[in-house]
N, C-alpha and C positions, 0 to 999 in steps of 0.2 A: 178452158171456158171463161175464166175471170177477167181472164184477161183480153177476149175477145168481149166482151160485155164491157170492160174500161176503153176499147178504141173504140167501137159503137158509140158510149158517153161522149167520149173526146169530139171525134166525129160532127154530135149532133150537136154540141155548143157551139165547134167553128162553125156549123152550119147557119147557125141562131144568130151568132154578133155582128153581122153586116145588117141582117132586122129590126136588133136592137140602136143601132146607130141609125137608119133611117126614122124610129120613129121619136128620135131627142127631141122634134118640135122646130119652129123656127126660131131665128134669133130676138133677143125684143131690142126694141126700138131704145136707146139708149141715150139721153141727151141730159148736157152737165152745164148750165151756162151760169154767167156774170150781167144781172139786171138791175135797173132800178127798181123797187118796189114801193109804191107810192100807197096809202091808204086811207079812210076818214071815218071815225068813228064817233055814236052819240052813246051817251048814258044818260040815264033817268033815276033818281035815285029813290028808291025804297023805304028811305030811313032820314031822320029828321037829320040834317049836316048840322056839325059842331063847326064847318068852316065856310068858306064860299064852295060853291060846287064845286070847282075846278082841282083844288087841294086833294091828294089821298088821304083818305078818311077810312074810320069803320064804317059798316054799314054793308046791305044789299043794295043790288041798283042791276036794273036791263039795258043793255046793251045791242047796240047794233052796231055792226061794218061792214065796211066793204074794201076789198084790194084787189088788186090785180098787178101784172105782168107778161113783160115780152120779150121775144127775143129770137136766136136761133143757136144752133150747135153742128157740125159734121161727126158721121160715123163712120168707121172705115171698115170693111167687111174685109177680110183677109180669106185667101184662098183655103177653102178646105171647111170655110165658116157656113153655117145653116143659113138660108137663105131669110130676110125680115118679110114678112107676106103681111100686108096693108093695106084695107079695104079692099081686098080683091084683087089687087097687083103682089106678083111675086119681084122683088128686088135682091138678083143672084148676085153671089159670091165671084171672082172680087169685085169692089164695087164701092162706089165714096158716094155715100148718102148726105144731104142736107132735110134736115127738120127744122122750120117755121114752127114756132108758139105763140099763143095767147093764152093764159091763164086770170080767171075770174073768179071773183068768191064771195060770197058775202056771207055772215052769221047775224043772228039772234039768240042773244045769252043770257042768263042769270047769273049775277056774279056774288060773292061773298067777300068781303076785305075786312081783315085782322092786323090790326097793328098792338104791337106786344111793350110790356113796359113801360116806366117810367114815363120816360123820352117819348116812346111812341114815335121811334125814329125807323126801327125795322119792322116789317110786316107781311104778309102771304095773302095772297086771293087761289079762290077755288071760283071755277066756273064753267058751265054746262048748258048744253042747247043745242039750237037746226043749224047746220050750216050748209049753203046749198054752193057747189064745184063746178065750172065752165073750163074744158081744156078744149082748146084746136089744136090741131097738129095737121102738117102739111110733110108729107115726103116726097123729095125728088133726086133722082141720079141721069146719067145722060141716056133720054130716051123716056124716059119713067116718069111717075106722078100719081102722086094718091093723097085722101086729105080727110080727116073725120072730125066729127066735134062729139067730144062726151060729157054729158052732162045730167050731174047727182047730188042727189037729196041726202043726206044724212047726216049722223049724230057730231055733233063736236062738243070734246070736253078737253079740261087743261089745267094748269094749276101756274101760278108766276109769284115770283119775288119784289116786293120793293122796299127801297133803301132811300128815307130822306138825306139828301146829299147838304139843302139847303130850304129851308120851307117854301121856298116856289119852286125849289131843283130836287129832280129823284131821277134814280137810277131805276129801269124796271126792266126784271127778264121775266119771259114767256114763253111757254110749252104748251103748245096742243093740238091736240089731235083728231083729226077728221076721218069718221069709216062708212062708207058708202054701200057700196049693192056688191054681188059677185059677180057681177061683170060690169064693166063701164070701171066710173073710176072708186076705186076698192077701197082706199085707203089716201090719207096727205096728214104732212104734219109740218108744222111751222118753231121755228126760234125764233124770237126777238129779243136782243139786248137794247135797249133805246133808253137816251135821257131824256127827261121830259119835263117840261119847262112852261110855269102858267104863265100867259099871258092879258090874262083879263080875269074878272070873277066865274066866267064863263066856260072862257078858252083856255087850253094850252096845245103846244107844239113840242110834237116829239121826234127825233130822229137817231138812227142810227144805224142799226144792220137787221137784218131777214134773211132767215134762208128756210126754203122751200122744200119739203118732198112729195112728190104724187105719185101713183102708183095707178096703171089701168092693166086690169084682165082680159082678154078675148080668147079668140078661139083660135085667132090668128097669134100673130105676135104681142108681144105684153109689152106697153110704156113703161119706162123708168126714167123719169123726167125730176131733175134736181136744177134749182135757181137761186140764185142768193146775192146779195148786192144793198148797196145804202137802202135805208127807207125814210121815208118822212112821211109825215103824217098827222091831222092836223083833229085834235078832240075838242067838242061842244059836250059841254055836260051841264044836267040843269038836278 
């Protein structure tokens, strides 16, 4: 009897794992590119400057930006692979996909900046606010074609370093991160390492690298769209 009750078991598992394989989901949309990412940011500041605006300083101050990026990427779907399903089109296995982007963004922040010491040569900002997410995405394979735009409201926050290099030159890195809705786009996070360099009381210009992560949910297949490339960008602050 045990033993007829362990191949009954056996049995009903091989039964079970061809089930559980069909319902793994489709594959997601996977795209890795090399862009420029171009940007322009204003601040306002909060707090009475000990320098011309343009200089980092302590103090609060709001912020606004805006950036974006383009570009594309190929997916190669290998035999045996779940099928990408994309606004309503299924794109089978095997199968070499192209995906088209545009990627949009803008935020509004409140910022905090600390500079420590003597020198007041190294320092931190904290800062927190709306940031609202614009992705297109275009799919095509031969025969095929599908194309959506998602677009989200939500939280961004972050924290970055900077480093007087020279009182009109700094080095400045950035973290932060953006979380949306559960479905649409869910999630993005951004790095920037950039020098930044004043060039009037006003202005300065900064450049250097970006890179990108976005993340979208569906019901279909799930984006994972990664971008990163030079940035320039160009800051008014008053």
């Amino acid at each position: 009897m045990p033993t007829c009750r362990f191949l009954r078991l056996a049995a009903a598992a091989l039964a079970a794992t061809p089930l559980a394989g069909c319902a793994a989901g489709p594959s997601n949309i996977q795209i890795n590119d090399f862009a420029a990412i171009p940007s322009a940011r204003v601040s306002v500041s909060l707090t009475k400057p000990t320098a011309a605006p343009a200089f980092p300083q302590n103090g609060h101050a709001i912020e606004a930006s805006y950036t974006g990026a383009k570009g594309n990427d190929k997916q190669e779907l290998e035999t045996g692979d779940d099928p990408v399903i994309f606004n309503g089109v299924t794109f089978p296995s095997p199968n070499n996909l192209k995906h088209e982007y545009r990627w949009k963004y803008g935020e509004l922040l409140y910022r905090w900046r600390k500079f420590f010491g003597g020198s007041q040569v190294a320092g931190m900002e904290v800062f927190g606010g709306v940031g609202h997410g614009i992705l297109n995405v275009a799919t095509t394979a031969p025969g095929l074609a599908a194309s959506q735009k998602f677009n989200t409201t939500g939280l961004a926050l972050g924290v970055g370093g900077i480093w007087k290099l020279r009182p009109e030159t700094s080095l400045q890195l950035r973290l932060t991160a953006f979380g949306g809705e559960k479905e649409g786009i869910t999630s993005a996070s951004r790095f920037d390492v950039h020098l930044v360099h004043v060039l009037a009381s006003n202005v300065a210009l900064r450049g250097g690298l970006t890179s990108w992560s976005v993340s979208v949910n569906r019901f279909e297949s799930d984006v994972r769209a990664s971008f990163y490339g030079p940035a320039v960008a160009l800051d008014i602050n008053f």
